[in-house]
N, C-alpha and C positions, 0 to 999 in steps of 0.2 A: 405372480409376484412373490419373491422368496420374503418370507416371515423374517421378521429381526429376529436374532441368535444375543441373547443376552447372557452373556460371561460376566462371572461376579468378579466383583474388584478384586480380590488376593488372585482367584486365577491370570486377569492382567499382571500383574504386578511380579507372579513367578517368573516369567522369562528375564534374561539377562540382557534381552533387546526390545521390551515391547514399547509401552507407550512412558516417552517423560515424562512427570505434570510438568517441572519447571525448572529448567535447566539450571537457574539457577541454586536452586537446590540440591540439583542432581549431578551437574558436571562431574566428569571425572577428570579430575584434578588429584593430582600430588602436591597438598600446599605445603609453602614455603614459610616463612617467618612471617609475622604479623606486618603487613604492608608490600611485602615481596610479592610479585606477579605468578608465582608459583609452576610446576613443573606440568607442561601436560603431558596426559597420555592419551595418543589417539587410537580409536580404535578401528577395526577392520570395514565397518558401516554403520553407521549413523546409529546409536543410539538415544540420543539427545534432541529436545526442541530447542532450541535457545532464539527466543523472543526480541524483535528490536523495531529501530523507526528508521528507515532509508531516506526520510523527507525533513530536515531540521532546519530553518534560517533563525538564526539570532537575530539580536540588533545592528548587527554587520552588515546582514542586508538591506540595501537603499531603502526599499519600500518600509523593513518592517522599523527601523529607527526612525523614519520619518512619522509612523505612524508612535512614535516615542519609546519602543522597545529600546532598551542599551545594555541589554546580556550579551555576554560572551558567547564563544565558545566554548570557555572555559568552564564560566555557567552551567552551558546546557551538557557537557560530559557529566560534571558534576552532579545536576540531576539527575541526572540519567542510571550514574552508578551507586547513586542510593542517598547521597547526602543531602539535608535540606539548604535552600540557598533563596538569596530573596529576587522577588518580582518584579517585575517592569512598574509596580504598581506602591511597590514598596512591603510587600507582604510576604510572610513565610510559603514558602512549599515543599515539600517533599510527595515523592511518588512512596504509593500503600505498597511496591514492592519493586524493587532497583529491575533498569531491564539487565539483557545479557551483552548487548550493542546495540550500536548507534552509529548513523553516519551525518555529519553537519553538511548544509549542502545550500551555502550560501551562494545569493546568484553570483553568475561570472561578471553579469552586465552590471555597471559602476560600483566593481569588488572596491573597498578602500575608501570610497566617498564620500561615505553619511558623518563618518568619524571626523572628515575635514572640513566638511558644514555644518555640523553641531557644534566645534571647536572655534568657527567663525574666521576658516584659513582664508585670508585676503585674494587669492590668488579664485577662491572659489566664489565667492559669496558678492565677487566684481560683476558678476552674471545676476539681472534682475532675478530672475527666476528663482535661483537658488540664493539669492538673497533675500526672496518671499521664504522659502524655504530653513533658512538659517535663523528669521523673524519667529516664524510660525513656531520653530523647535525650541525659542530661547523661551516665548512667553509659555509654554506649557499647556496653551489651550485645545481644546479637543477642536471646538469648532472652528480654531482656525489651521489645526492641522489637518483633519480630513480630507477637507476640499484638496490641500496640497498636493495628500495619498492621493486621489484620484486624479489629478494632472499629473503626477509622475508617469502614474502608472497608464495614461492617456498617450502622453508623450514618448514615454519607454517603446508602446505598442505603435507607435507612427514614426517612428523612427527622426523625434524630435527631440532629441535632449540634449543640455548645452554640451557644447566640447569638452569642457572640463569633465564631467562627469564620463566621456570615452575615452580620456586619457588615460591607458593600459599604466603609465604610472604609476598609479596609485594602487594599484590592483598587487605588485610585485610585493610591497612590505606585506601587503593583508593576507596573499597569500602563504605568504612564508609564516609567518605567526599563526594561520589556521592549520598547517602542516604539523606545526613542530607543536602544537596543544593537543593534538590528534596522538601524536608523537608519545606526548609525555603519560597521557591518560589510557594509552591504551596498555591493560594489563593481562595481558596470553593466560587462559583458564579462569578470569574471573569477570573480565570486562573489555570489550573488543571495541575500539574506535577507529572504524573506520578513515579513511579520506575521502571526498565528493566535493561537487560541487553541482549548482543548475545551471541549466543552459535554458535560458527565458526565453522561446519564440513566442510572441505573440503577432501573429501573423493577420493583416489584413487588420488591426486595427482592435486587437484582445483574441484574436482565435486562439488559444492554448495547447500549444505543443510544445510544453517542457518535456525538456530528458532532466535525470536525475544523472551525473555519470560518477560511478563508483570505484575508487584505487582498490587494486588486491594490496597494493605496495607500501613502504614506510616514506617517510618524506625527504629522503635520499632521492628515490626516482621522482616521487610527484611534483619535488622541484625544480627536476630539470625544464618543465612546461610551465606556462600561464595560461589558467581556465580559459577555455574556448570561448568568445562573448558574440551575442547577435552583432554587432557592430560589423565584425569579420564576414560573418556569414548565419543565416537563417534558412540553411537547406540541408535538412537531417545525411544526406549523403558525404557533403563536407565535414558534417562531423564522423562520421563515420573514419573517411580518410584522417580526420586530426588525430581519433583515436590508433589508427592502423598508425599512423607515422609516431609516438609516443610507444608505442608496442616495441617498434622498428628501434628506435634509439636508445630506451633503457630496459628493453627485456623484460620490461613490467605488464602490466596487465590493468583493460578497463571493461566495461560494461555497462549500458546503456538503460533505463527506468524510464519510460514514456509516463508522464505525470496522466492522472483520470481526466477523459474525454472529454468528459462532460460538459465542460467549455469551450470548447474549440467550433461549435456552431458546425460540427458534420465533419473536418478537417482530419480529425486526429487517425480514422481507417480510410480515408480517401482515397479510393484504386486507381489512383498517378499517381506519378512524381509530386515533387513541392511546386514544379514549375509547371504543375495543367500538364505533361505529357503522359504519353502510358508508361506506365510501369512496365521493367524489361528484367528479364532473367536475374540479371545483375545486381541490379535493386533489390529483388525479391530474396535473393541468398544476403546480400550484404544488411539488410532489415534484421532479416530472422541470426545473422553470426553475433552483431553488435548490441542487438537489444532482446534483453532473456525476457524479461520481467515484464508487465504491466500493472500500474494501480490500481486497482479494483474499488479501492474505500479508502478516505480519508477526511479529512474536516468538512473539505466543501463536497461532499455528498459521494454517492458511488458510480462507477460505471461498469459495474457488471453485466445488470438486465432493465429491461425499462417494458412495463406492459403491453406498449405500441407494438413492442416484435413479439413480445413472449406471452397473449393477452390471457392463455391458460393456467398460466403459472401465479397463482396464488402468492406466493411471496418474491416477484419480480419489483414490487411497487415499495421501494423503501429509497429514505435521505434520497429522493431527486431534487437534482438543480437543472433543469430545464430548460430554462426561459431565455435564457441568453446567457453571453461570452461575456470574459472576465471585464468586460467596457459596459457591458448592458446592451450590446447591441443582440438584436431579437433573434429568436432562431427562424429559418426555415421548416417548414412542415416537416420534411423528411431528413432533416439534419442528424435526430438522432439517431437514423439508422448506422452512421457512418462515428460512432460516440460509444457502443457500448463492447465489453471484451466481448461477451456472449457470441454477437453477432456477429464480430472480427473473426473470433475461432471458426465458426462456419463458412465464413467467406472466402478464410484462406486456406479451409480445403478445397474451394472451388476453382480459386486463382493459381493454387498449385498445380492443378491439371494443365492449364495453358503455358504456366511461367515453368514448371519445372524445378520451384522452391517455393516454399508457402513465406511470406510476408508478413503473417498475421500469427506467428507459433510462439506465442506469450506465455510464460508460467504466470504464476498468482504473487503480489505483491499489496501489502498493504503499508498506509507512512501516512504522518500529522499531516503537512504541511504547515505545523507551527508558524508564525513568522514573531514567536515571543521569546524563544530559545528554551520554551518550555514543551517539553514533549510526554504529554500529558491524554491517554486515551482512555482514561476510567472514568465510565460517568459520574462519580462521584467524589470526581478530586479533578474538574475538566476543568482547564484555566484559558481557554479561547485560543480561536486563533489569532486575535489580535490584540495588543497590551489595551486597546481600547475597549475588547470586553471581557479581560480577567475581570474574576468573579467581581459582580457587585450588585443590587438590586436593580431590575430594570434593565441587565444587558441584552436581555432577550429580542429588545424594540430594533435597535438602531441597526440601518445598511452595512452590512460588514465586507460583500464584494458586491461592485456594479454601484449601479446609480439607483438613487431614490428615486422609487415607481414601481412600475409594473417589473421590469426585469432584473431590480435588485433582491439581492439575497439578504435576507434580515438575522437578525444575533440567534433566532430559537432553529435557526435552520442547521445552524453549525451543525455536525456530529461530531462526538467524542470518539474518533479513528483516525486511524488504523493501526495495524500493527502486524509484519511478519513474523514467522515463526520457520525459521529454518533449519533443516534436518543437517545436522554436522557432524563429521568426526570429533570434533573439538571446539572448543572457543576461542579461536583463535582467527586474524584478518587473511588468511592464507583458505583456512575450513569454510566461513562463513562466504567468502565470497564465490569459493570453490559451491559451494551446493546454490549459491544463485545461479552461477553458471550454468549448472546441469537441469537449471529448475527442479529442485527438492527443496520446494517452496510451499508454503501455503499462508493465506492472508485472513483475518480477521478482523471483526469491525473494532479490534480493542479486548475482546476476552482473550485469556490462554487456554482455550481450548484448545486441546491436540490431537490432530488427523494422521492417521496412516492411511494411503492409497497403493496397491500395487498391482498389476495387470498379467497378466499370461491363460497360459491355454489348458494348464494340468492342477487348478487350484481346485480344491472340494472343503467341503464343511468341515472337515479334521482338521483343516488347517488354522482352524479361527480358536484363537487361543493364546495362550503362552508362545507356542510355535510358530504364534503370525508374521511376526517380522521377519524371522531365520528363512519361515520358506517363504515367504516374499522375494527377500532377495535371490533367494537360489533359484528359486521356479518361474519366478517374474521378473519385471522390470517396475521400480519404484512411479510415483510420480513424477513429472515434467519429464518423462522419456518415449520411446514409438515402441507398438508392439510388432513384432517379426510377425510377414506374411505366415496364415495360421496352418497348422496340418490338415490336411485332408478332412472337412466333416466336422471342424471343431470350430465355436464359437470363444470367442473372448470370455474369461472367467478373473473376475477381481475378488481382490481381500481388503478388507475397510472397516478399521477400528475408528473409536472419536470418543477422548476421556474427555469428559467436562474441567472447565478451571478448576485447582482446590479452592481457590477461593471465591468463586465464582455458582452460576447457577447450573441447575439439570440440564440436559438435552431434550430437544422435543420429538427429533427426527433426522433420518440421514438420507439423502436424497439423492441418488445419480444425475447428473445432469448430459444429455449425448443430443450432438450433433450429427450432421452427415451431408452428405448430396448424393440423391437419389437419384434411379438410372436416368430424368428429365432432364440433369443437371440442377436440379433447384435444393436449396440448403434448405432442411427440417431441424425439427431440435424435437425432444420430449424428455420428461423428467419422471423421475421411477422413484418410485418410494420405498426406498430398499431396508433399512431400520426404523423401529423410532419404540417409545414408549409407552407403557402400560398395552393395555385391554383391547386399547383401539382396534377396529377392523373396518375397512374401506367401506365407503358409502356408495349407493347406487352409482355415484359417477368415479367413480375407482379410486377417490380419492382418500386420506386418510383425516378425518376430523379433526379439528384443531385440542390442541393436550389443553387450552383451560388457563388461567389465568388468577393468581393471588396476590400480585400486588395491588396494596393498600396505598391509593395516593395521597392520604392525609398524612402519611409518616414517610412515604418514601421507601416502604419494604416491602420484600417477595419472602413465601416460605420452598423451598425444596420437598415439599408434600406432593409434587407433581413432577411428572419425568425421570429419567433416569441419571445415573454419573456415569454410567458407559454403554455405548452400542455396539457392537460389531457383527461385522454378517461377512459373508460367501453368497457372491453374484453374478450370477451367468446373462449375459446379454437374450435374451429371449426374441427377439427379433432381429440378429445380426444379421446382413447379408454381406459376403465376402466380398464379392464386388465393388463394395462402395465405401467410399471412404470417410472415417469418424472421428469422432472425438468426443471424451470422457472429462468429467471431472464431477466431484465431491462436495457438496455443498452439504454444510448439518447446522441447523438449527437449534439456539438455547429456548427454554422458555421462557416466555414475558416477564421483563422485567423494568424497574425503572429506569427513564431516561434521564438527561444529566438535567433538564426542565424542570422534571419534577423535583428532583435532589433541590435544585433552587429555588422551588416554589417553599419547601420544608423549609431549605436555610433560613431563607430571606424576610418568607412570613406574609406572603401573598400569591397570589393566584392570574395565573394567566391568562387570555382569553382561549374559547374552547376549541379555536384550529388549531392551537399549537401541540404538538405530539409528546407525550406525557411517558409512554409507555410503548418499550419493541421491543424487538425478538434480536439480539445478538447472534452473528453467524459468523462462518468461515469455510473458504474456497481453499482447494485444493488444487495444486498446478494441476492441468489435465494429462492425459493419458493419448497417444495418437494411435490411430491405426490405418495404415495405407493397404490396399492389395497389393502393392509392389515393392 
């Protein structure tokens, strides 16, 4: 096992390409006048992190103004690029530091509609239902809007909602006014907004198979279409084609964000089709063209690893949502095998041997899924995800998805995630979308910690340094890319740096994570413990001891006396075999610190009961690394 290589921070910080802390700080920009969007300069590879949330609904969307959210869009740019603005709640917020983008990605399914049943348009509120609905939003009650949240989102999922609510009508004004806000806020070198929207499949009655789909474009092209809605079609291949035909007519550009697993009850890597047939070639290339990205972590929990597949892996067991689909309908035993990235990555080396293109070739993504227009992933400024539990005593109790029971999710389940961080030329919606594309991606639960990853065959220990990224690029290939069949005799060699947030906590450890299929055909994984901090040295089971723990939960704070602010190493695969084919990626670990719980338990001035999780270990994934013999 190669030793962590500990480079002191001025050495980092000498190259002219190593690690960003924070893009925002860092951009290279040419500004302009005060308020002017100012001049970029982009440079020849990625110098820069620049941080944002690909997952945002305002009060725009059905669900989340039902549940009484009524922010904008305009709102939530706002927040986003640094200004404070008030709450669905009526309270001040500002984020402790502006991101660098943003994408809004209100559902497609009844875009327009919440704003014409709060307003009590006759035409809508003729429909009992949504005139419960129009009732429920006038009196301002919680417990009589709830219930409603969960019949919409019953009905959305059963493909029961009144007509008015699928009349594309309405959807035209909403989307134009999301376009041209998008428009107005997006500022080239200081502030990138994005265009999106979601595509809400909930299949079979809450199985969750949202895509997130993201414009490279200005709202010249993205208005020549209206957001794709389940209504049309609920079979990822149609959309696909929506996006090829949008491609076809304005020259623009989309790409695809499978929202996390974890709800879909086993659906979301299901090796068919949407319609129960086998997956075909076809499928297999058109999966992996249209959708780059997967969510790894966000509010409602992660889908990375789950202990059931990965039982060795010590910090596989983090924010599970388990138990059932976004309705509360239960899982299957073996549901989650077919739910988490880990185990997709490995599968679809397997499936690529048969199909001829892997299906399952995901970079790393992490996003809110707000539905408050507040995109908010510091635990110590987490405003929920739903206006029903921005901050206040006691929001820890109440079902926030699913039904009260066994298979609902409760307010202390939330997490305060996620957040991408992607490697750009520039800040700009052209850059940013460009490096989703390529996967030079990597996701975290909410910190800005910063990860470099890069792969090839002629890397050595000289190279970790100032140097790392120049011969990254020259000698390797970055993240989210495949490595060329090797030369004769030589194993896979990476380069992997990881600065901690500045304003944030140490690192604990940096951890390879690889996949494969062995000559049986059957998919392995193991996880390598390739840096980490202080003294440690692996215990009889080869493992590396946990770095230790100073948060004080009477106050709410950790000291930085433990861990380090940077790791970086030089790692040679030690078990390659050419023949079979793998998969990498990067997983590093902060150490323990408080959860957004605890922060609340301080504020508010009481105490929880003792299931609820108080104190974790923040992380971040790295798009993976591929390696084929062919």
């Amino acid at each position: 096992m190669t030793r962590p290589n500990r480079i002191g921070l001025s050495a980092l910080l000498l190259g002219a390409s190593l690690l960003a802390l924070s893009a925002c700080n860092t951009a290279k920009v040419e500004t302009g006048s005060a308020g002017a969007a100012g001049e970029v300069r982009a440079t020849t590879y990625p110098e820069n992190a620049y941080f944002g949330d690909t997952h945002v609904h305002t009060g725009w969307s059905a669900d989340a103004g039902q549940d009484g959210a009524v922010t904008s869009p305009e709102d939530a740019f706002r927040l986003a690029s640094g200004e404070e603005v008030t709450s669905n709640t009526g309270q001040k917020v500002k984020l402790n530091r502006p991101m660098d983008w943003m994408v809004i990605t209100d559902h497609s399914d009844a875009m327009g509609t919440i704003n014409e049943i709060r307003a009590g348009n006759p035409e809508m509120i003729s429909d009992p239902f949504l005139n419960r609905m129009y009732e429920g939003l006038k009196s301002g009650d919680p417990q009589v809007m709830r219930p409603l949240l969960g019949e919409l989102v019953d009905r959305q999922s059963n493909g029961n909602l009144p007509r008015q609510m699928m009349d594309p009508k309405w959807a035209i004004s909403a989307w134009k006014k999301t376009i041209e806000i998008a428009d107005r806020y997006n500022k080239p070198g200081r502030f990138t907004a994005l265009i999106g929207f979601e595509w809400t499949v909930n299949a079979g009655g809450g199985d969750n198979l949202h895509r997130n789909i993201i414009f490279r474009d200005d709202a010249t092209r993205a208005g020549q279409v209206l957001p794709l809605t389940t209504f049309q079609t609920m079979d990822p291949e149609k959309l696909w084609a929506y996006m090829a035909a949008y491609e076809a007519k304005t020259g623009g550009r989309m790409l695809a964000i499978p929202h996390n697993g974890n709800l879909s009850n086993g659906r979301m890597f299901e090796e068919t089709r949407f319609d129960g047939t086998p997956m075909t070639p076809e499928y297999a290339a058109g999966r992996q063209k249209w959708e780059r990205l997967y969510e790894v972590t966000q509010m409602k929990g992660q889908s990375e690893s789950h202990p059931l597949m990965s039982p060795t892996d010590e910090f596989a067991d983090w924010d599970r949502w388990d138990r059932g689909n976004l309705n509360g309908v239960p899982k299957k035993p073996d549901s989650v095998r077919t739910e988490y990235w880990r185990e997709a990555l490995k599968s679809g080396l397997r499936l690529e041997g048969t199909l001829g293109a892997n299906p399952f070739k995901y970079g790393a993504n992490g996003g809110t899924d707000t539905h408050t227009g507040l995109s908010t992933f510091e635990e110590d400024n987490f405003w929920g995800k739903l206006k029903s539990v921005e901050p206040r005593k006691g929001r820890w109790e109440p079902v926030v998805v699913g039904r009260a029971g066994a298979t609902g999710y409760r307010g202390w389940e939330q997490a305060a995630a996620g957040a991408t961080g992607v490697w750009a030329i520039a800040n700009t919606r052209e850059a940013i979308w460009d490096a989703m594309q390529r996967r030079e991606t990597f996701a975290t639960t909410g910190t800005r910690l910063t990860i470099r990853f890069f792969g090839g065959y002629d890397f050595n220990a000289a190279d970790v340094g100032a140097r790392l990224v120049k011969a990254g690029y020259a000698k390797g290939v970055p993240m989210g890319a495949d490595l060329k069949a090797p030369p004769s005799g030589k194993a896979p060699t990476f380069l992997i740096a990881a600065m901690k947030d500045p304003a944030g906590a140490n690192l604990d450890r940096v951890q390879v994570i690889k996949g494969w299929v062995d000559a049986a055909g059957v998919t392995q994984e193991k996880v390598f413990d390739v840096a980490w901090s202080g003294g440690r040295k692996p215990g009889p089971n080869g493992k590396i001891p946990a770095v230790g723990n100073t948060v004080d939960l009477k106050t709410a704070k950790y000291t930085n006396t433990i861990g380090a602010p940077e790791l970086s190493t030089f790692w040679k695969d030690p078990e390659f075999d050419a023949r079979q084919k793998a998969v990498y990626y990067v997983r590093v670990l902060e150490i323990p610190t408080p959860r957004w719980t605890n922060y609340d338990e301080v504020k508010f001035g009481y105490q929880m009961p003792a299931y609820v999780t108080r104190v974790h270990q923040e992380r971040g994934f790295t798009s993976p690394i591929w390696y084929s013999p062919s």
